[in-house]
Every structure is written in structure tokens, then in C-alpha cells.
C-alpha positions in Angstrom: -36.3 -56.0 -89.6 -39.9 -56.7 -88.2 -39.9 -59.1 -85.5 -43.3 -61.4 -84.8 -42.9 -62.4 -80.7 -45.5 -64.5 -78.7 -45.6 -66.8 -76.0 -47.3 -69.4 -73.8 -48.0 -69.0 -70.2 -44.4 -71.3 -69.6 -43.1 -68.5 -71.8 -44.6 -65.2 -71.0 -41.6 -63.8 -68.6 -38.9 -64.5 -71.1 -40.9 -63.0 -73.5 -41.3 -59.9 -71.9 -37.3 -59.9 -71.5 -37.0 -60.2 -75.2 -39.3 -57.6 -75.8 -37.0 -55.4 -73.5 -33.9 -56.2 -75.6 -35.7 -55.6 -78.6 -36.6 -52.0 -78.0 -33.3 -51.7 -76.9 -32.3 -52.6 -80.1 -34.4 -50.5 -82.2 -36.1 -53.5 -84.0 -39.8 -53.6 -84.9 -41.8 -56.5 -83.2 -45.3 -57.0 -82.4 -46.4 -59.2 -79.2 -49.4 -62.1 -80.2 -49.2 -62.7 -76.8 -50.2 -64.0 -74.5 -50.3 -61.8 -72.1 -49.9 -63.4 -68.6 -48.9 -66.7 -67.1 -52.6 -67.8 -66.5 -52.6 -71.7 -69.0 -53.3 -71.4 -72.6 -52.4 -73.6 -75.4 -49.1 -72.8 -77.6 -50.7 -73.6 -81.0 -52.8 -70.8 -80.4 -49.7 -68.2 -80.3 -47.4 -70.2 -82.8 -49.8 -70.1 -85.4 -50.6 -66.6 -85.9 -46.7 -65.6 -85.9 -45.7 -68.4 -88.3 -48.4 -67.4 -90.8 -47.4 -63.8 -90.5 -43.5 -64.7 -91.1 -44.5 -67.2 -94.1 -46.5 -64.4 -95.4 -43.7 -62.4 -95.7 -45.2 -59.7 -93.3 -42.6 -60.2 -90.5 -39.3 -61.0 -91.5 -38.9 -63.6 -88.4 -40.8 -64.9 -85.6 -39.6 -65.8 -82.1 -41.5 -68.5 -80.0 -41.0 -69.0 -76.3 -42.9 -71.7 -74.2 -42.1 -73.9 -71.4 -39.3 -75.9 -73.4 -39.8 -74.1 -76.7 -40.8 -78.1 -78.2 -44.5 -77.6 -78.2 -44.0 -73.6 -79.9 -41.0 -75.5 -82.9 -43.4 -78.5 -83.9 -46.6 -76.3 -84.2 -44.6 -73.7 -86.0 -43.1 -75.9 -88.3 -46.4 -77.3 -89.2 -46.9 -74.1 -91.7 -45.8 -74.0 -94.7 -42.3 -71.8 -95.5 -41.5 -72.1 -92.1 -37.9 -73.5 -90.6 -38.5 -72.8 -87.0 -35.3 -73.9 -84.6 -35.4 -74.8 -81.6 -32.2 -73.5 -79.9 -30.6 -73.6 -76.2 -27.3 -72.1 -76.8 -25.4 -70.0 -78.5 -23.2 -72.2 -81.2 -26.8 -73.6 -82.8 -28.1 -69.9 -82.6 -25.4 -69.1 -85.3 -25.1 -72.3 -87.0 -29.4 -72.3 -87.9 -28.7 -69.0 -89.2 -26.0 -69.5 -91.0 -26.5 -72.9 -92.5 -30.2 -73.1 -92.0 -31.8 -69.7 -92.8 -34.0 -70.4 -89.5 -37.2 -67.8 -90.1 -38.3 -68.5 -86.5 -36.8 -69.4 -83.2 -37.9 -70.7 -80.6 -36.7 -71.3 -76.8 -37.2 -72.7 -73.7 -38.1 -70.3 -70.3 -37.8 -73.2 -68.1 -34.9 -74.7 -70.3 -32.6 -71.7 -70.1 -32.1 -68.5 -68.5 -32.5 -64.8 -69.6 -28.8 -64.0 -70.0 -28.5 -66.7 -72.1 -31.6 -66.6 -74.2 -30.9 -63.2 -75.0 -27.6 -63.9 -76.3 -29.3 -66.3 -78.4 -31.4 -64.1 -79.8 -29.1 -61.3 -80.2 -26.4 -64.3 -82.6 -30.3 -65.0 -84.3 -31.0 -61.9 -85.0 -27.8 -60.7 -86.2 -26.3 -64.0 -88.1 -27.0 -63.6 -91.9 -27.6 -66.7 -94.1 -24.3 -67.8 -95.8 -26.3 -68.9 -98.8 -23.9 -71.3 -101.4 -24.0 -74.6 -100.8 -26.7 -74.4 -98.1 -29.1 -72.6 -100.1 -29.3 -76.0 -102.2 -30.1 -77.7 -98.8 -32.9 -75.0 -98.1 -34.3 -75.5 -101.9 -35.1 -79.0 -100.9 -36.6 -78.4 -98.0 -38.9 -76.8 -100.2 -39.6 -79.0 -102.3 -40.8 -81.5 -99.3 -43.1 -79.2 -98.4 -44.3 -78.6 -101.9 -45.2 -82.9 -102.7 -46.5 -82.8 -99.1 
């Protein structure tokens, strides 16, 4: 699995974290920043990791800014994308699992490292179920196709 990871400046130290528990993990990512806590603007980093995850580069995408709001709606603006916003552990599962979530995203200021990294570890390792949600995932779609 190849992980795309970036964050805003609200974002940055949880980021980090994750990165930690990635490598600790053995999974692939690569950082599109940024790179300290100094202001930037989250459509600047949620861009470049949802194109690379809708292009099939990456297989998901993680987002992490102040609340993780700003990082879900600019990722969801692209096309192929089903970015979640998640804050605890049962909708980490259930997005996965019901969903087929190709990015998350979080909260620094929202929620805590210990918890965020349980989230991510549920994400990361929660396969789609498929069946009747699949059907659910075709229509999404096909919204974003008569868009």
C-alpha cells in the first residue's frame, strides 16, 4: 500500500505522528507537506494528494488540518475521491467498510495522537465489504460523472 500524507500548519504535528506510525508499519507514504507550523492554505496540500490517489498512484491519501473540514471539502472537490472526515474509531471502520473512503482526513486540534492513530491504523487496515455497498459507491459515481 502507498500512502499520500500532507498537512496544514493546524495539522503539521499530527502529521509527523502519523508518519512515525507509518514507518513503523512498513507502509509506503510520501509527505506533500507542509513542512512546519508557519500558515499556509489547505487547498494547497489537499489537492496534490487527492489527484495523486484519484490517479491511481497512491492507493489512499490522509489529510490532517486544524479540524480536518477545510482538508475533506477541498479533497472531495476531485473527482474519484470519497474523502472522510473521521474523529473516532467506529466511523474509521464503518467509511471503510461501507464507504470504500480513498482518503481520510482528521482533526489535530479536534482529537489527540492516541486516538488519531488508532484511527488510522482501523483506516488503514479495514477492507471494503463490497455487496450491497458497492451499488451505493457505483452511484456516487455516477453523480460525479452528470456533474
Amino acid at each position: 500500500m502507498k500512502v499520500a500524507l500532507a498537512a496544514d500548519h493546524g495539522g503539521y504535528v499530527l502529521k509527523e505522528e502519523i508518519k512515525k506510525y507509518l514507518e513503523s508499519e512498513g507502509i509506503e507514504y510520501k509527505d506533500f507537506g507542509c513542512t512546519c507550523t508557519d500558515s499556509v492554505d489547505y487547498p494547497d496540500y489537499a489537492l496534490p494528494v487527492a489527484e495523486k490517489v484519484a490517479t491511481g498512484e497512491f492507493d489512499r491519501g490522509i489529510l490532517v488540518c486544524g479540524t480536518g473540514i477545510g482538508m475533506s471539502i477541498s479533497a472531495n472537490k476531485v473527482k474519484g475521491i470519497r474523502c472522510a472526515l473521521v474523529h473516532d474509531s467506529f466511523s474509521a471502520k464503518a467509511t471503510r467498510e461501507h464507504n470504500d473512503s480513498n482518503v481520510l482526513a482528521m482533526g489535530e486540534r479536534v482529537i489527540g495522537p492516541g486516538l488519531a492513530l488508532e484511527i488510522v491504523k482501523i483506516w488503514i487496515h479495514t477492507p471494503f465489504l463490497g455487496g450491497r455497498h458497492l451499488r451505493r459507491i457505483e452511484k456516487i459515481k455516477e453523480i460525479e460523472d452528470n456533474q
